[in-house]
N, CA, C and O atoms as a GROMACS GRO file, in nm:
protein
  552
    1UNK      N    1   0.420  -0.580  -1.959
    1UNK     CA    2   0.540  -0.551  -1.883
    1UNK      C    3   0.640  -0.475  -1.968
    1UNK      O    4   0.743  -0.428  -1.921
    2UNK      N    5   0.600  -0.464  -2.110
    2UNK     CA    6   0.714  -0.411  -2.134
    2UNK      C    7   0.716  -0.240  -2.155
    2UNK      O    8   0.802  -0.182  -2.221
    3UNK      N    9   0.638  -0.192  -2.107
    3UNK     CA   10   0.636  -0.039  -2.112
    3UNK      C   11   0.737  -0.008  -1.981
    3UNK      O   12   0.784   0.106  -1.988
    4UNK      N   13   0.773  -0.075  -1.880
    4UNK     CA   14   0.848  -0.032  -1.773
    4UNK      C   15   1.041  -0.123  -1.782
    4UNK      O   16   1.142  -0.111  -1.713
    5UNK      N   17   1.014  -0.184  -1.874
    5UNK     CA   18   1.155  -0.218  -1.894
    5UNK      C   19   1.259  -0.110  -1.966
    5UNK      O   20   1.220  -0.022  -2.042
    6UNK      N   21   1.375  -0.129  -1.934
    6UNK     CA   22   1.470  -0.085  -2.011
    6UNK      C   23   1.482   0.109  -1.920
    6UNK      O   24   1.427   0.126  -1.812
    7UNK      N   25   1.528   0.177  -1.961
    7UNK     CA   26   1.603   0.307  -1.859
    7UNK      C   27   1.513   0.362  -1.809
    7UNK      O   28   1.536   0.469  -1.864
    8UNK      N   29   1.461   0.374  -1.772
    8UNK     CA   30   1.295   0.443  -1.775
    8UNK      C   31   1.296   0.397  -1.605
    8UNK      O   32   1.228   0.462  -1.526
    9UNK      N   33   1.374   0.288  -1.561
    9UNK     CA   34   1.359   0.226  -1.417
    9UNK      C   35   1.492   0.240  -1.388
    9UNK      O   36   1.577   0.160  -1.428
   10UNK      N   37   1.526   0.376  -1.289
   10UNK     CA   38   1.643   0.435  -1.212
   10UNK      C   39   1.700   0.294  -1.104
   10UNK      O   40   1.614   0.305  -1.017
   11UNK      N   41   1.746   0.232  -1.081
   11UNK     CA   42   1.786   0.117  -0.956
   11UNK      C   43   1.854   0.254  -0.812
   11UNK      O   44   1.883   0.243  -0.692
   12UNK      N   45   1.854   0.297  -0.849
   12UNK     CA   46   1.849   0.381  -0.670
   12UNK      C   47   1.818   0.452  -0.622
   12UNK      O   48   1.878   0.534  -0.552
   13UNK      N   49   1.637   0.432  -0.669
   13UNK     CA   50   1.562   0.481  -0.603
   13UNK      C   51   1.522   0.511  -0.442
   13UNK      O   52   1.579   0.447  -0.355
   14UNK      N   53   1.433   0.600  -0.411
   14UNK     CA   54   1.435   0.645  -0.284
   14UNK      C   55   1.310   0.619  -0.259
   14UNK      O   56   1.231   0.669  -0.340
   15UNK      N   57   1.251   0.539  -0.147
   15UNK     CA   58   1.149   0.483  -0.131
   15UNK      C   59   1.080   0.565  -0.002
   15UNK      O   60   1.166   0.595   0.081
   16UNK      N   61   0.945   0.609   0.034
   16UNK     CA   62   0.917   0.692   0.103
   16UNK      C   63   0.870   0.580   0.193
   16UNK      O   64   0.840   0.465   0.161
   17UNK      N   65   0.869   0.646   0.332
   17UNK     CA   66   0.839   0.492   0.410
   17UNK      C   67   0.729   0.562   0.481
   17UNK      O   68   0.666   0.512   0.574
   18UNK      N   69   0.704   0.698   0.424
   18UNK     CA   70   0.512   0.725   0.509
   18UNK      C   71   0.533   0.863   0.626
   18UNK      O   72   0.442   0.938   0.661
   19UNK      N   73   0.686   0.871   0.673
   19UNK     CA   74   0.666   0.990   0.721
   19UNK      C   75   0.736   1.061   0.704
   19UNK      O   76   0.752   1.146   0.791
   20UNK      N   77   0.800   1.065   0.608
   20UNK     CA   78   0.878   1.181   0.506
   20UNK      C   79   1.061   1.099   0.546
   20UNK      O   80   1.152   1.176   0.513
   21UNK      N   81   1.081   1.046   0.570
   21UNK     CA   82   1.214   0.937   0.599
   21UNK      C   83   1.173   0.888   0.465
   21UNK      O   84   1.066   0.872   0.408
   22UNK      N   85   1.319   0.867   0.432
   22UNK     CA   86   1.338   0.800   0.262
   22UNK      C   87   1.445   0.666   0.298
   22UNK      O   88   1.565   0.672   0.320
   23UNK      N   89   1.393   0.595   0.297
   23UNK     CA   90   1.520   0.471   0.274
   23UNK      C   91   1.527   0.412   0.106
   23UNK      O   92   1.453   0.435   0.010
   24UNK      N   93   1.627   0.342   0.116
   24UNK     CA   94   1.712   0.248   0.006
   24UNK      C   95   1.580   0.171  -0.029
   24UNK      O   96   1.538   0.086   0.049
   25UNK      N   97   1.510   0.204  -0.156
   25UNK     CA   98   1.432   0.097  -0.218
   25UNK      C   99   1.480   0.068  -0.376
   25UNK      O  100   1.571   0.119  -0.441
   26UNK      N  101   1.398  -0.015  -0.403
   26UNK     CA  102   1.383  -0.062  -0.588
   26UNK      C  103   1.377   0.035  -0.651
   26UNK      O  104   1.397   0.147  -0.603
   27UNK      N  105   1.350   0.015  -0.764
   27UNK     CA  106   1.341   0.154  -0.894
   27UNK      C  107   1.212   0.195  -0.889
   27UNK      O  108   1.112   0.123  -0.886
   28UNK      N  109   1.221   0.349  -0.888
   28UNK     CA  110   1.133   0.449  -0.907
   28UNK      C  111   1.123   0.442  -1.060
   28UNK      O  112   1.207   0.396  -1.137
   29UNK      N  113   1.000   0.499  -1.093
   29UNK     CA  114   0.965   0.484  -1.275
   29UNK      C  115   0.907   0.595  -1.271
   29UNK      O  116   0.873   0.663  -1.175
   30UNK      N  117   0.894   0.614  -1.397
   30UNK     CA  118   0.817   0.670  -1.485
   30UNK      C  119   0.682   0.609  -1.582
   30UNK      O  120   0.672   0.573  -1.699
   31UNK      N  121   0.596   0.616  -1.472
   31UNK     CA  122   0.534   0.540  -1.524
   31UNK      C  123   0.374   0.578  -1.634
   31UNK      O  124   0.351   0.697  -1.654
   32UNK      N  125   0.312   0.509  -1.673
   32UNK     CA  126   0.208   0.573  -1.761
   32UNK      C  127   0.120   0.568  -1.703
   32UNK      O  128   0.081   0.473  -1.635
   33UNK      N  129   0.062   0.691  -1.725
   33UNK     CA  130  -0.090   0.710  -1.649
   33UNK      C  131  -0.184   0.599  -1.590
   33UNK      O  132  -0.229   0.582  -1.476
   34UNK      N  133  -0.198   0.526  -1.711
   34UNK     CA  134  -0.274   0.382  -1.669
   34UNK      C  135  -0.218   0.304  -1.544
   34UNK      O  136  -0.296   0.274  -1.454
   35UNK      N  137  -0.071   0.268  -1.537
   35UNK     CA  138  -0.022   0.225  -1.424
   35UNK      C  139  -0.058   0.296  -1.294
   35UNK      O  140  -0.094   0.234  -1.194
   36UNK      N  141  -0.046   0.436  -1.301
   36UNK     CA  142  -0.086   0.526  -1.159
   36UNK      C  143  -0.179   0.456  -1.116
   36UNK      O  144  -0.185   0.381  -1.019
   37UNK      N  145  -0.305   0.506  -1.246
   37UNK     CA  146  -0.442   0.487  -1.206
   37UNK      C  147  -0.447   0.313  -1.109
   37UNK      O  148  -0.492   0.287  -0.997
   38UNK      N  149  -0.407   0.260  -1.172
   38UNK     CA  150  -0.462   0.107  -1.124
   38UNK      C  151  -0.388   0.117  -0.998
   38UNK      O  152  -0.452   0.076  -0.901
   39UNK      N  153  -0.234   0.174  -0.964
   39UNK     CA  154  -0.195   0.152  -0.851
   39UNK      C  155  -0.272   0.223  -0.785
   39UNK      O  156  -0.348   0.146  -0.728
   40UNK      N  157  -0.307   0.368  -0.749
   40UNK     CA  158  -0.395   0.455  -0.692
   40UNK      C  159  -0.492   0.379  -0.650
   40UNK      O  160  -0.506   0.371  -0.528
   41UNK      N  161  -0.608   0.285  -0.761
   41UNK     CA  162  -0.688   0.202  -0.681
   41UNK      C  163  -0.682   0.117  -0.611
   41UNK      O  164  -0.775   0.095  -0.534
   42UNK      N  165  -0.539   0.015  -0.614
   42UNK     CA  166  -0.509  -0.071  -0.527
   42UNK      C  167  -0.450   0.022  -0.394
   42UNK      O  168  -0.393  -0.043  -0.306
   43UNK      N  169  -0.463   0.168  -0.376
   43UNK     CA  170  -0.482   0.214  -0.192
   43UNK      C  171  -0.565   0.204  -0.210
   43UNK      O  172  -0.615   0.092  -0.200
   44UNK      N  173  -0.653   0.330  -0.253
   44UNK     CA  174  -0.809   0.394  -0.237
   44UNK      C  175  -0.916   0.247  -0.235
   44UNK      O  176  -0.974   0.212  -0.132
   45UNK      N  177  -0.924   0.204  -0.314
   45UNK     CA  178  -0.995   0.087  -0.271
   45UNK      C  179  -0.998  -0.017  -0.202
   45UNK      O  180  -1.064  -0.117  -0.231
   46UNK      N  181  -0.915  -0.002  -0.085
   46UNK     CA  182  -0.880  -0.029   0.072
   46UNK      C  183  -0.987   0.030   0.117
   46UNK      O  184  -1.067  -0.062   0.131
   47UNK      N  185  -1.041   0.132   0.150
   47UNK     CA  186  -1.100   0.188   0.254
   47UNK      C  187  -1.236   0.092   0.180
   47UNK      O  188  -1.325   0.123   0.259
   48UNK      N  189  -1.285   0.024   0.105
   48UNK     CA  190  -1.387  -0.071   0.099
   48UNK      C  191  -1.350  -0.208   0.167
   48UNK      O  192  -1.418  -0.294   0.223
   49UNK      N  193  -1.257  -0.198   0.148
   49UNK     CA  194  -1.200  -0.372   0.220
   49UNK      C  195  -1.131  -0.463   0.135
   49UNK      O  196  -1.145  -0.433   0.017
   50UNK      N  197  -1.066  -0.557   0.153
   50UNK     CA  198  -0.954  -0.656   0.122
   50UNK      C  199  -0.988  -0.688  -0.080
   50UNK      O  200  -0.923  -0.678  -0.183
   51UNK      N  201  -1.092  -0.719  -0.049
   51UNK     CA  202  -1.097  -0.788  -0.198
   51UNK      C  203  -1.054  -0.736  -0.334
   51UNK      O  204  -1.009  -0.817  -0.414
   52UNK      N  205  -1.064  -0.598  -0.372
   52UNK     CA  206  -1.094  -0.469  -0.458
   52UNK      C  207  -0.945  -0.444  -0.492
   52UNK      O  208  -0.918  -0.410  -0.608
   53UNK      N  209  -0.838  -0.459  -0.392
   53UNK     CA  210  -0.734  -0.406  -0.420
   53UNK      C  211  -0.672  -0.580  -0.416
   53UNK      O  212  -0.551  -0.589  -0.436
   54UNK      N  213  -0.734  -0.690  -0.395
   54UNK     CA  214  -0.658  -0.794  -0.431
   54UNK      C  215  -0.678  -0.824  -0.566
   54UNK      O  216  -0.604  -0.889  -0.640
   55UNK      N  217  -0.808  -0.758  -0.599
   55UNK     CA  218  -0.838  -0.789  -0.712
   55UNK      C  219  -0.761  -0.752  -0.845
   55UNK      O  220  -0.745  -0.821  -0.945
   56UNK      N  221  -0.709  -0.596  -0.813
   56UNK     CA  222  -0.657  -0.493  -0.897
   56UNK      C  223  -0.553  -0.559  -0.941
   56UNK      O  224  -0.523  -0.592  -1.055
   57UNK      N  225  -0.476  -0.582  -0.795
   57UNK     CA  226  -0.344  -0.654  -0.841
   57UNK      C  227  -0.325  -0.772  -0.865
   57UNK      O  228  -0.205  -0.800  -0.871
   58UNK      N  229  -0.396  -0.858  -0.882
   58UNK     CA  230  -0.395  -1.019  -0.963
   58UNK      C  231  -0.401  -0.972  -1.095
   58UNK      O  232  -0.334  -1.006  -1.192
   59UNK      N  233  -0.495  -0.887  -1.085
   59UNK     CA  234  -0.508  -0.878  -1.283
   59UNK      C  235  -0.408  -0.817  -1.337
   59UNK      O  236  -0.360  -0.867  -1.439
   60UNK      N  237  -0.347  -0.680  -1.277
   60UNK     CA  238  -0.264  -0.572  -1.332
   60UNK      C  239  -0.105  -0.635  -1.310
   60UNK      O  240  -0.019  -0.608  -1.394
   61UNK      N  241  -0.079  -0.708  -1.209
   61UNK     CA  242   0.061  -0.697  -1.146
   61UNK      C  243   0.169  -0.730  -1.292
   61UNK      O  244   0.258  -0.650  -1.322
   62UNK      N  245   0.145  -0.853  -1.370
   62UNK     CA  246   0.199  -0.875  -1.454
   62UNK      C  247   0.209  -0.762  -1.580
   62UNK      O  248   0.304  -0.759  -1.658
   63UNK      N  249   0.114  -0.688  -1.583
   63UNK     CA  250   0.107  -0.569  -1.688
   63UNK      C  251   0.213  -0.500  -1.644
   63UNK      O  252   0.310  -0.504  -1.720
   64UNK      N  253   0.228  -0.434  -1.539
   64UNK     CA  254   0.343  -0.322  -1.493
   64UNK      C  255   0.351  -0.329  -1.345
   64UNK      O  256   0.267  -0.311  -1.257
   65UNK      N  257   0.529  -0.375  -1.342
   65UNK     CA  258   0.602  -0.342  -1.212
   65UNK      C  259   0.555  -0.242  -1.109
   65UNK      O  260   0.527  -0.276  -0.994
   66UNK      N  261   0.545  -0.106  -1.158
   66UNK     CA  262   0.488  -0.015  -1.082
   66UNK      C  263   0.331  -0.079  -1.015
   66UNK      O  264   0.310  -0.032  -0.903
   67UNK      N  265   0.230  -0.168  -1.060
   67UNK     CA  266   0.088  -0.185  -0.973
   67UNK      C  267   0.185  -0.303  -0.907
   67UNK      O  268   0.178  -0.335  -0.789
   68UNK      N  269   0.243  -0.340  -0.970
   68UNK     CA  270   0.277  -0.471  -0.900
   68UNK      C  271   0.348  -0.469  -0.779
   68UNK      O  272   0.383  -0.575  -0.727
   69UNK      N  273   0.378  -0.335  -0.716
   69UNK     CA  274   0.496  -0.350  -0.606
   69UNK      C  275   0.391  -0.259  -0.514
   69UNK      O  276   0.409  -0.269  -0.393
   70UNK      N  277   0.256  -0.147  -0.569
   70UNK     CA  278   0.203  -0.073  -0.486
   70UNK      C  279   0.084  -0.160  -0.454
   70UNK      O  280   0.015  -0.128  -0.358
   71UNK      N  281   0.051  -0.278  -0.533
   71UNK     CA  282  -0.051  -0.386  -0.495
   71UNK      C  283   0.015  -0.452  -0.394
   71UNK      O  284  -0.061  -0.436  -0.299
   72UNK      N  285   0.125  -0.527  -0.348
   72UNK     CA  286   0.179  -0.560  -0.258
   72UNK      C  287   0.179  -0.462  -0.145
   72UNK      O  288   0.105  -0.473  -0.048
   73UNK      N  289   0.271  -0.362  -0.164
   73UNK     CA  290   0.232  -0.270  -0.051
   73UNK      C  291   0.096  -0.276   0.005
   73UNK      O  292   0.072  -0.312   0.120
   74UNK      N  293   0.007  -0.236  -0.085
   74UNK     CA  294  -0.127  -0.223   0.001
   74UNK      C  295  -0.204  -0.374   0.049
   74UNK      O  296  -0.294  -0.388   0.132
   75UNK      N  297  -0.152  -0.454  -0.013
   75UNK     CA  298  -0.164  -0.582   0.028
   75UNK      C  299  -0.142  -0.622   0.147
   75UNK      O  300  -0.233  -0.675   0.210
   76UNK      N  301   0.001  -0.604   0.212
   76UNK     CA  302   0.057  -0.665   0.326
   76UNK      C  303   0.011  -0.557   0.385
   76UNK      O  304   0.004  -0.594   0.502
   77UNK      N  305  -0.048  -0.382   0.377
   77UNK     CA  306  -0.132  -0.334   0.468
   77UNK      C  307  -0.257  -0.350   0.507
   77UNK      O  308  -0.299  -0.302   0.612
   78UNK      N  309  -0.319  -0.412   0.436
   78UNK     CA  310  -0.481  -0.489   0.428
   78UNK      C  311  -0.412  -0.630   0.547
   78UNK      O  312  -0.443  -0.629   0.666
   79UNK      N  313  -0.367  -0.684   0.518
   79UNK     CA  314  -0.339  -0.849   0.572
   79UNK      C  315  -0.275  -0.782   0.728
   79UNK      O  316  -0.281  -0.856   0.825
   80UNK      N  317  -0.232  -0.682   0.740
   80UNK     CA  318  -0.173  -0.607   0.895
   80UNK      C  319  -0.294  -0.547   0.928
   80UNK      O  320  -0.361  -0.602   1.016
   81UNK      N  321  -0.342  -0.432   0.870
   81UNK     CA  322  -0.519  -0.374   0.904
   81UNK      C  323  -0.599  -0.489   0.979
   81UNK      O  324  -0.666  -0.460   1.078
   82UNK      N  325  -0.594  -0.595   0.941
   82UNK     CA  326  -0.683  -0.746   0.945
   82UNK      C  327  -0.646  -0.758   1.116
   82UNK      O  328  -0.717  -0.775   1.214
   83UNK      N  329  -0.545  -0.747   1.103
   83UNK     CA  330  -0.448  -0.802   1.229
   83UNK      C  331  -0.464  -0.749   1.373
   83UNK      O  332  -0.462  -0.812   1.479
   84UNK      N  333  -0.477  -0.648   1.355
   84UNK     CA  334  -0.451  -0.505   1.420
   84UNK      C  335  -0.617  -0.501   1.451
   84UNK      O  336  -0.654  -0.514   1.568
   85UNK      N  337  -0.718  -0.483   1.340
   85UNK     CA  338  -0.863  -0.502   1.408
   85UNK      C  339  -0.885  -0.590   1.496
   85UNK      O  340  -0.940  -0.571   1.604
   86UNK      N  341  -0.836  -0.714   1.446
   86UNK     CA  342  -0.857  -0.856   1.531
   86UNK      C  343  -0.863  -0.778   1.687
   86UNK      O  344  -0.958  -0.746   1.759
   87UNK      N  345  -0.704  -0.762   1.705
   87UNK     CA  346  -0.670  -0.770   1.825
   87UNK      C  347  -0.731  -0.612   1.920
   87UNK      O  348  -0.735  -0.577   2.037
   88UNK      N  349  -0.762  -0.566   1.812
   88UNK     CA  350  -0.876  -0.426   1.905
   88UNK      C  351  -0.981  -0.480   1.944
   88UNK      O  352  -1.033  -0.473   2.055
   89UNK      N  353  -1.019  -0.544   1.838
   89UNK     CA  354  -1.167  -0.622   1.915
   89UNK      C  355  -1.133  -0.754   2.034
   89UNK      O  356  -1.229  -0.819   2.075
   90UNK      N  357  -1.046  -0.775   2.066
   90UNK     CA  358  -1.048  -0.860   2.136
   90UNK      C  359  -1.006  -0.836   2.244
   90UNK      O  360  -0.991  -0.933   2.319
   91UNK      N  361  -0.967  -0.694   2.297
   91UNK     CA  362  -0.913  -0.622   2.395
   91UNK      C  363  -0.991  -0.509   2.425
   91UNK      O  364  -0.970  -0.424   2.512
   92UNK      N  365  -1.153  -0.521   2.282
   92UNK     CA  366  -1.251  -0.448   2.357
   92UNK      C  367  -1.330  -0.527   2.416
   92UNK      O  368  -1.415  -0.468   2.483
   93UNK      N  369  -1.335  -0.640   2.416
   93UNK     CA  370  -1.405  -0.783   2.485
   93UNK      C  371  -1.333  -0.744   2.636
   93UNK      O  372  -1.404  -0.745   2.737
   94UNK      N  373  -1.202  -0.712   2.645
   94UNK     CA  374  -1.152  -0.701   2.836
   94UNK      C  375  -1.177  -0.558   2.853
   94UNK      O  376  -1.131  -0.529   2.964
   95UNK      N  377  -1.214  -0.483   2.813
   95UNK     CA  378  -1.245  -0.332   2.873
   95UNK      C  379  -1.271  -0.262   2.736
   95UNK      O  380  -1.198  -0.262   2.637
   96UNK      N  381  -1.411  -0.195   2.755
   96UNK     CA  382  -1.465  -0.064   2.693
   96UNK      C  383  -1.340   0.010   2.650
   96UNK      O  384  -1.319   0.030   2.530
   97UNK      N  385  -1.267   0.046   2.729
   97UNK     CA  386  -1.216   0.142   2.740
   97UNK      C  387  -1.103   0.162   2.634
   97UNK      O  388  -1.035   0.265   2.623
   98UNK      N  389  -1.092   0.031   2.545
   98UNK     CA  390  -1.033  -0.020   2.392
   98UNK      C  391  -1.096  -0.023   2.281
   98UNK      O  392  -1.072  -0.092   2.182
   99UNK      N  393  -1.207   0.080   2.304
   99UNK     CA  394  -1.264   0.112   2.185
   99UNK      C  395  -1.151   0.274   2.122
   99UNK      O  396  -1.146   0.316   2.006
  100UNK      N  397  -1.100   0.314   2.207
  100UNK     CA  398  -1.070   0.435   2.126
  100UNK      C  399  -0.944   0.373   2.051
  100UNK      O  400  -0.888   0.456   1.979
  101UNK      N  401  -0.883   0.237   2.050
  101UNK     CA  402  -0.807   0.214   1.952
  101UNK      C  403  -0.879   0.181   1.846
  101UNK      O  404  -0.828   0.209   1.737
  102UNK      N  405  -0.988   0.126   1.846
  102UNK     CA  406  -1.048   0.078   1.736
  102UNK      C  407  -1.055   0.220   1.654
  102UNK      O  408  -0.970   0.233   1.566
  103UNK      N  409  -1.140   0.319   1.674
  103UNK     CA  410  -1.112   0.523   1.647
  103UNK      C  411  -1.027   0.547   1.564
  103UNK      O  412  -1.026   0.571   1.443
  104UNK      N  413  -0.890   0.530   1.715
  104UNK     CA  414  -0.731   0.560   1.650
  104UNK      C  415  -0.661   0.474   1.470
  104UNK      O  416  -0.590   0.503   1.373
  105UNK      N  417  -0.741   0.365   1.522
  105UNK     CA  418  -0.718   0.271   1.404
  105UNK      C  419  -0.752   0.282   1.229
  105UNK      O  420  -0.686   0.266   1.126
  106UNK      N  421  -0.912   0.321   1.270
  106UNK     CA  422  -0.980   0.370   1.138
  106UNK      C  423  -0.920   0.533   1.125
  106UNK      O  424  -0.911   0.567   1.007
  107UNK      N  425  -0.886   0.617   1.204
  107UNK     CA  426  -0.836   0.716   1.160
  107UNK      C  427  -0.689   0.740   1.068
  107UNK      O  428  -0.659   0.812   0.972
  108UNK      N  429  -0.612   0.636   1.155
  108UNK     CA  430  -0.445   0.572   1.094
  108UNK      C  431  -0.476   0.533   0.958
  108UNK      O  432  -0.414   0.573   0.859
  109UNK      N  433  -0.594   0.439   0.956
  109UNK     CA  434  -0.577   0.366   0.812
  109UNK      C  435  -0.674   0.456   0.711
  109UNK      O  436  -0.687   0.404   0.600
  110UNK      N  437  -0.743   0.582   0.731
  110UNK     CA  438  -0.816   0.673   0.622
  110UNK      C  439  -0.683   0.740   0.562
  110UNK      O  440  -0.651   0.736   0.443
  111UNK      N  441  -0.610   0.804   0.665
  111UNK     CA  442  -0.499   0.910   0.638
  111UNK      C  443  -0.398   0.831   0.565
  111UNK      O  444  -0.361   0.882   0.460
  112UNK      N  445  -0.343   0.714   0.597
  112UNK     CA  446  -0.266   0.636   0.492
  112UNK      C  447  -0.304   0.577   0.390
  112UNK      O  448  -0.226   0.548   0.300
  113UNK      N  449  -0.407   0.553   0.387
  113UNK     CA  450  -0.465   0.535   0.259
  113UNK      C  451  -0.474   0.645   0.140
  113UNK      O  452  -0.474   0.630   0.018
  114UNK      N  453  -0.484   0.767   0.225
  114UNK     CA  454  -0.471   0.868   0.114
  114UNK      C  455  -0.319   0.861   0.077
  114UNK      O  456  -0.260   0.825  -0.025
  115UNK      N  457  -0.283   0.904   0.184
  115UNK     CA  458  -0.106   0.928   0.133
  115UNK      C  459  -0.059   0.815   0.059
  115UNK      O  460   0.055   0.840   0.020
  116UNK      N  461  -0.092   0.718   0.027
  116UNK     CA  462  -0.079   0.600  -0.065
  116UNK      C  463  -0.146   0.614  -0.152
  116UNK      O  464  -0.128   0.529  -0.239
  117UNK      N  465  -0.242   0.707  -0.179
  117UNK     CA  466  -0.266   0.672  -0.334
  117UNK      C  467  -0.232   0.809  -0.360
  117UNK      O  468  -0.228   0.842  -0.479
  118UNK      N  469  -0.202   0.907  -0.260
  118UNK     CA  470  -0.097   1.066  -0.344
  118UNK      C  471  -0.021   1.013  -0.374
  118UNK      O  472  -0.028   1.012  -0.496
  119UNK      N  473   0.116   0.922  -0.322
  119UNK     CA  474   0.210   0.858  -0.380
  119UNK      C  475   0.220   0.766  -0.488
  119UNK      O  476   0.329   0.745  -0.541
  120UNK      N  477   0.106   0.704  -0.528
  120UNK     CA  478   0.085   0.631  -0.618
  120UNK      C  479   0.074   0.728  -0.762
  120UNK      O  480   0.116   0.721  -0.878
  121UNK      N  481  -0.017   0.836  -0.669
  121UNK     CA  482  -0.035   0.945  -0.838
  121UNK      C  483   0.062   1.006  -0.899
  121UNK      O  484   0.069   1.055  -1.012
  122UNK      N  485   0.152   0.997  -0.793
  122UNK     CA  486   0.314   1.094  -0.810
  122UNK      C  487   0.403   1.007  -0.866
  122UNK      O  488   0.517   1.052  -0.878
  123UNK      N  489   0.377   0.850  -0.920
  123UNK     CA  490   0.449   0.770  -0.985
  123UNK      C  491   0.579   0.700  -0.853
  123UNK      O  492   0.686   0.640  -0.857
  124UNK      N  493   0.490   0.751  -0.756
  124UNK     CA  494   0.647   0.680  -0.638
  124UNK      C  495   0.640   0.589  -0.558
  124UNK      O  496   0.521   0.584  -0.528
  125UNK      N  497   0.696   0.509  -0.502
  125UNK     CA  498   0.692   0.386  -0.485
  125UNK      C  499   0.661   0.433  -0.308
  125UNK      O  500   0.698   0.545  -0.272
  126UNK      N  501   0.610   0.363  -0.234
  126UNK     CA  502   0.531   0.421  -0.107
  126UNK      C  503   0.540   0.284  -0.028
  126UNK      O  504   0.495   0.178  -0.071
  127UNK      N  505   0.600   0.301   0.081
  127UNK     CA  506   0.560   0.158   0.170
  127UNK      C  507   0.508   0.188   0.290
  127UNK      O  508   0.574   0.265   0.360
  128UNK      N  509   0.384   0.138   0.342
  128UNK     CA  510   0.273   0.136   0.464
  128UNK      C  511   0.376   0.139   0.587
  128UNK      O  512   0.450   0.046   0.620
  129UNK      N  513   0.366   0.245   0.638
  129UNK     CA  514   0.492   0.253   0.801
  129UNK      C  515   0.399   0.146   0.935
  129UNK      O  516   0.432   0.154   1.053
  130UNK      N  517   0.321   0.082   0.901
  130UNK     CA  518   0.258  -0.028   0.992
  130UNK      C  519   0.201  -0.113   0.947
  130UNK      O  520   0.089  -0.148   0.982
  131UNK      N  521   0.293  -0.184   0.825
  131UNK     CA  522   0.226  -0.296   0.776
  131UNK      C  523   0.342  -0.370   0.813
  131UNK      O  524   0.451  -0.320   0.839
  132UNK      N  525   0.307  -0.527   0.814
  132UNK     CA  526   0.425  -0.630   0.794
  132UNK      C  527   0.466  -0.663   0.636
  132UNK      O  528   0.384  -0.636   0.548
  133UNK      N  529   0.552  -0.703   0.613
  133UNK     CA  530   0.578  -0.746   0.508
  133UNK      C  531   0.572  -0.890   0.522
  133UNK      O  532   0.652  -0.968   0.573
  134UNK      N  533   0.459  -0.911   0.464
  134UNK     CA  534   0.375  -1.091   0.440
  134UNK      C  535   0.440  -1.116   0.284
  134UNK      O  536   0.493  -1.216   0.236
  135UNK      N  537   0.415  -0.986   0.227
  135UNK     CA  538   0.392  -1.049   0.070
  135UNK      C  539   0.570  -1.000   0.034
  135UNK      O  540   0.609  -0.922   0.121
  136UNK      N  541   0.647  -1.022  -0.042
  136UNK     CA  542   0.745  -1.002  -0.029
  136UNK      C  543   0.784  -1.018  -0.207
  136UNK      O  544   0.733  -1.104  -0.279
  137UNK      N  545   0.865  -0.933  -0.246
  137UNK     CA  546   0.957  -0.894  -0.378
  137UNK      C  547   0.957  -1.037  -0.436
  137UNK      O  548   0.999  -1.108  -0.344
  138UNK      N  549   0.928  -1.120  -0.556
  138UNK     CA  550   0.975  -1.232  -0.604
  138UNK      C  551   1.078  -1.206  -0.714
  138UNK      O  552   1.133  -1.301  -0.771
   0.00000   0.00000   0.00000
């Protein structure tokens, strides 16, 4: 943790919320390559499924703030993804005709997944525009 302490972490930062709208977030960094990388994998290793990016961030979060806030992000979007399938499949059980959300769904979550780990590579702090916030700042 201590490569991200001390000035290096701006406090009014501008947090991208996914469709080019910037609201009031935490500190943007400067962060070291290694941090990108691991945050980058906690998106990209979403499109395999839940475990990969829970994994990233149990191990990394305490190393650096920066995985630790884009592991959450992609966290509470995995635990909403979860959510959101559920209820496609269970509304393709009352009509066929709710399969093209299931489509719409995997298409939403390829394209944000990228743009979450471009933002991750760009050192910037990125929050999922259709996730809940389960996991929350401690």
């Amino acid at each position: 943790m201590a490569e991200e302490n001390g000035p290096r972490w701006s406090e009014g930062a501008k947090l991208s919320s996914g469709y080019g709208a910037e609201v009031q977030a935490g500190p943007q960094t400067e962060t070291s390559r290694d941090a990108r990388n691991m945050a980058m994998l906690c998106h990209l290793l979403g499109v395999v499924g839940f475990f990969a990016p829970l994994l990233i961030w149990l191990i990394e979060r305490d190393k650096h703030r920066f995985v630790d806030e884009h592991g959450r992000q992609a966290m509470n979007y995995q635990i909403s993804l979860l959510i959101y399938g559920v209820v496609c499949w269970l509304l393709c059980l009352v009509s066929v005709k709710f399969v093209v959300l299931l489509w719409l769904l995997t298409v939403i979550h390829l394209v944000l997944i990228v743009v979450g780990t471009v933002q991750a590579s760009q050192g910037r702090l990125w929050r999922y525009p259709i996730a809940v916030p389960f996991l929350k700042h401690t």
